[in-house]
N, C-alpha and C positions, 0 to 999 in steps of 0.2 A: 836908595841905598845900594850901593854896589854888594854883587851877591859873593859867596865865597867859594872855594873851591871844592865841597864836597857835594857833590852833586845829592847825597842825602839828606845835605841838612834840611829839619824840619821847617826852620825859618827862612833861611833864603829859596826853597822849594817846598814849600807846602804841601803838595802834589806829586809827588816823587816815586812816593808808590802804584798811585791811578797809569802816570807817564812810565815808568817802568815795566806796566803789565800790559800795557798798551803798546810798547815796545816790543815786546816778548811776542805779543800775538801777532803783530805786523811780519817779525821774522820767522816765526811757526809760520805761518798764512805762504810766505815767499818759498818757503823752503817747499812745502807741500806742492803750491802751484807747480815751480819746478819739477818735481817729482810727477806731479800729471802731464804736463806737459812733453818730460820722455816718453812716459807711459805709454801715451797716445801716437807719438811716432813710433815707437817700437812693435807695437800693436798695427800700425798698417803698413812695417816691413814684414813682421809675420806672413798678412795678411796676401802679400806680395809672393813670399815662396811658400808658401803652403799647397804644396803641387807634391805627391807623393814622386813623381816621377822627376831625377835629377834632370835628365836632360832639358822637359819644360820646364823645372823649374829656372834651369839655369838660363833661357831666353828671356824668361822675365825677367830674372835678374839684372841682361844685357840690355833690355827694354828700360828699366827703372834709372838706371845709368847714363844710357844715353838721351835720357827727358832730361834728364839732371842738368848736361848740358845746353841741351837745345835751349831751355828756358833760361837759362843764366849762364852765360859765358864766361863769368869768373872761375866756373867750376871745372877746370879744364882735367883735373885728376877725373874726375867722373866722365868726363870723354874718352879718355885714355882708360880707365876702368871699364867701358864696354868692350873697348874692342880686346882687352885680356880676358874678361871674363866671354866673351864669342869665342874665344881661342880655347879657354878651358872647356867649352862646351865643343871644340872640334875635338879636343880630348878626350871626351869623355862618349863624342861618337863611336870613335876608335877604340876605346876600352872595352867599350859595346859591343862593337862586332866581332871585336878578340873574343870576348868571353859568350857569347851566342854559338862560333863555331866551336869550339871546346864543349861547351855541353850538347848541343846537337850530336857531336862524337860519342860522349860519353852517355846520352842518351841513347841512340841506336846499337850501342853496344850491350847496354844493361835489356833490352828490349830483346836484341837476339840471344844474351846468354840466360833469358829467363826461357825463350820457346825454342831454342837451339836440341837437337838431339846429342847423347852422349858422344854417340859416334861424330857428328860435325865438331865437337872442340877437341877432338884430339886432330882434328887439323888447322896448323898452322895459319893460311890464310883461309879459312872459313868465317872469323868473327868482321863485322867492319872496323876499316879503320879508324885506330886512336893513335894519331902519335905521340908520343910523347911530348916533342917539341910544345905542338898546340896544346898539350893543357898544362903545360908549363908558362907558357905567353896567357893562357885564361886565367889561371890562379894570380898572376903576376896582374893581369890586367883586372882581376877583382878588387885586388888592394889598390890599383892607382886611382878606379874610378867610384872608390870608397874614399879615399884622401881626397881628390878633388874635389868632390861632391859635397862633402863638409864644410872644404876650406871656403868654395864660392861663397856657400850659405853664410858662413860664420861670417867673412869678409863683409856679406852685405848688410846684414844686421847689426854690423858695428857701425859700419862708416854711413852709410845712406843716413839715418837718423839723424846721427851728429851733421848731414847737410840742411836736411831737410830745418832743423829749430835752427840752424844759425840764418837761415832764409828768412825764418818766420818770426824770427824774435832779434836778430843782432848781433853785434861781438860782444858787446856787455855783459848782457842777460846770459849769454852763449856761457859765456868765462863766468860768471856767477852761477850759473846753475851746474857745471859741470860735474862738479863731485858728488851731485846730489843723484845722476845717473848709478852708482852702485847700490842704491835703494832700492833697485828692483831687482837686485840678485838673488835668483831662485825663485823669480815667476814670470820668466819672458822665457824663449825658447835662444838656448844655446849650448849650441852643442859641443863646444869647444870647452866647457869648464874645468874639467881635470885639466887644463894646458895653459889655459889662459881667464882668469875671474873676469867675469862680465862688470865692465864699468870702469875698468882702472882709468884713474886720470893722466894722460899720458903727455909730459909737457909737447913733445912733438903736434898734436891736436890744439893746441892750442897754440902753438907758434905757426903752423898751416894757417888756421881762419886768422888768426892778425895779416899776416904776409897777403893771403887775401882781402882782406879789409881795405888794406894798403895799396894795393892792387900792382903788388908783388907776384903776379902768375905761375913764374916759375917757384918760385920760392914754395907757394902753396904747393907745390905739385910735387917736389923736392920732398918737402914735410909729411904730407900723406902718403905718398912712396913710403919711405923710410918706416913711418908707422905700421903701415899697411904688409910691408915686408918682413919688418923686424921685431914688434911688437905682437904680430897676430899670425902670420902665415908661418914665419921661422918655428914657433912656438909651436903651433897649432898641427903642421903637416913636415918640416922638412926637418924638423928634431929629432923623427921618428926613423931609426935608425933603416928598415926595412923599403920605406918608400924611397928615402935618401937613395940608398943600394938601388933601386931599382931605376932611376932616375939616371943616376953612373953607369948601367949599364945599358940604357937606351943609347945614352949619349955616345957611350963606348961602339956599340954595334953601329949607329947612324954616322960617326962619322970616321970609323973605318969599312964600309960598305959591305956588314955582315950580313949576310942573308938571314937572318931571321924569322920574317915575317911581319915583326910586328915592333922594331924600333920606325922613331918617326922624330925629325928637326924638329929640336926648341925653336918658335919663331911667335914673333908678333905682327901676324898684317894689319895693318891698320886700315882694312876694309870689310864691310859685308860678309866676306869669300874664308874659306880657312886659309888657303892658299892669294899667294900671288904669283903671278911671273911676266916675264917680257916687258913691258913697256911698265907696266905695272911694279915690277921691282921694287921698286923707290918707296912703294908704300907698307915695304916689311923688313922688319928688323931682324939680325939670326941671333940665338946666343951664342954660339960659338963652331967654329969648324975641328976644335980640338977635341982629341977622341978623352982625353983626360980631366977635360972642363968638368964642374962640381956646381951642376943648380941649386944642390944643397947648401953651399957656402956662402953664406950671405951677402961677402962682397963682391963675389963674382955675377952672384945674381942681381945684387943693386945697381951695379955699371948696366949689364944687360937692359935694366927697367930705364934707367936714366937717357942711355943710346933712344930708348921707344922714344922717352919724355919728348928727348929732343927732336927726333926723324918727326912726332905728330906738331909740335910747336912749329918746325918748319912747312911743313904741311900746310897748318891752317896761315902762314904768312902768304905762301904762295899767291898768287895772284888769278891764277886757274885751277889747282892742286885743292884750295882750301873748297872751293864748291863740292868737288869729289866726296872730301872727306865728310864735309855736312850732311852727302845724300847718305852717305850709307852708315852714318850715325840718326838718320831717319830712317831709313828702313830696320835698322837693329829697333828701333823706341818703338817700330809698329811690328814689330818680332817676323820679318822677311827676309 
């Protein structure tokens, strides 16, 4: 007897209720799987920057990155993700030693005017120097290396994960479990929440690991750019009206040769080193020589990332270039 069309009916399916519930629990069962399955990568990115201190944390960071790649070469964003996130870590040297002299100033100062006698502060230079300049570049450099130090985090606890299950499980599964990652919002560590809800499904992320799949490289790299910049960082750190400003006016002082002290070039080396030069050149990219350029602006800054994309793709085509780049995406994964 041919059956009919309602999948209920008691006589052409007799069984409708047992197969229904059995149903039901196979897709509860998937979905939950899913949900551990993030879990558990989320948990050994944790696991990764849980370093009170930004700066090591952020080696790790650079370390996790570039294993990413070493071990699978599809993942070329995460190559290109070391040597930015090495760079935000020369950042954040910098921001360090800004803000180290500033209060060494302002410590030595508070130190004599507690044992200073009356008579020594009524003279002029009797107290040590504070200048002003320096704890204006310190308070400045507290808020950069407060925004940085966020954004690497937050960056890496979004993207690493989402490499790590599409390794381990696929594009399929990858694309089918994805929406199931905002089930653990509000018990993983992120700190970007007021800016960005942990877990959005972001068609970009999914159009990256197809293009990957495909073995589209640039395409992948394009996509989690894009994400990576405009989805999470923009969001996250250059919305923020204060760092924005501070950013324009680095730019502004570095590239019309303000004596400052403490602007320093937007650049990406794509080596080891914070710096390059001389022969070496070729392996760093600038953002800009214009004193009016806006890292803030997101399209300004997504040509900048793109230019990188491109200088490292050529790089690794090189035919002697590409070894270079491999070692010292090995020494970043061994954190040297």
């Amino acid at each position: 007897m041919q059956k009919c069309d309602n999948p209920r009916c008691p006589v052409c399916y007799p069984n409708w209720k047992e197969e229904e519930a059995a149903a039901k629990k196979r897709a509860e069962d998937d979905k939950q799987d899913c949900i551990d399955c993030w879990r558990f990568y989320q948990k050994k990115a944790e696991a990764i920057v849980a370093v009170d201190d930004p700066i090591a944390r952020n080696r790790r960071i650079n370390a996790a990155y570039a294993q990413l790649w070493l071990d699978d070469h599809r993942f070329q964003w995460a190559g290109l993700a070391a040597f930015a996130s090495k760079q935000v870590g020369c950042g954040l040297l910098n921001a360090a030693e800004l803000i180290s002299t500033s209060n060494r100033q302002r410590n030595a100062y508070q130190q004599w005017d507690r044992a200073a006698s009356p008579l020594e502060r009524l003279s002029p230079y009797a107290s040590p120097r504070m200048p002003v300049a320096d704890q204006a570049n310190g308070e400045g450099a507290t808020k950069v290396y407060q925004m940085l130090a966020k954004g690497n985090t937050s960056l890496f606890l979004d993207v690493w994960p989402l490499h790590m299950f599409y390794k381990q499980f696929g594009l399929q599964r990858f694309k089918r479990c994805l929406s199931e990652r905002q089930q653990l919002r509000g018990s993983v560590v992120w700190p970007i929440g007021a800016a960005v809800p942990f877990g959005e499904v972001q068609p970009r992320v999914v159009r990256a690991f197809e293009a990957i799949e495909a073995g589209d490289t640039a395409g992948g790299v394009k996509m989690l750019a894009e994400h990576e910049q405009l989805n999470v960082l923009q969001r996250a750190m250059y919305d923020d009206p204060s760092f924005a400003l501070l950013m324009r006016a680095n730019q502004f002082a570095w590239a019309l040769n303000i004596p400052t002290g403490s602007a320093r070039e937007i650049q990406l080396a794509l080596a080891n080193q914070c710096t390059v030069s001389g022969a070496n050149a070729q392996k760093s990219e600038l953002f800009s020589k214009q004193p009016l350029a806006n890292l803030a602006d997101p399209n300004q800054r997504m040509a900048f990332v793109m230019r990188a994309a491109q200088r490292f793709d050529d790089l690794l085509r090189d035919p002697l270039q590409k070894y270079d780049v491999e070692n010292s995406l090995f020494l970043i994964a061994h954190s040297r």
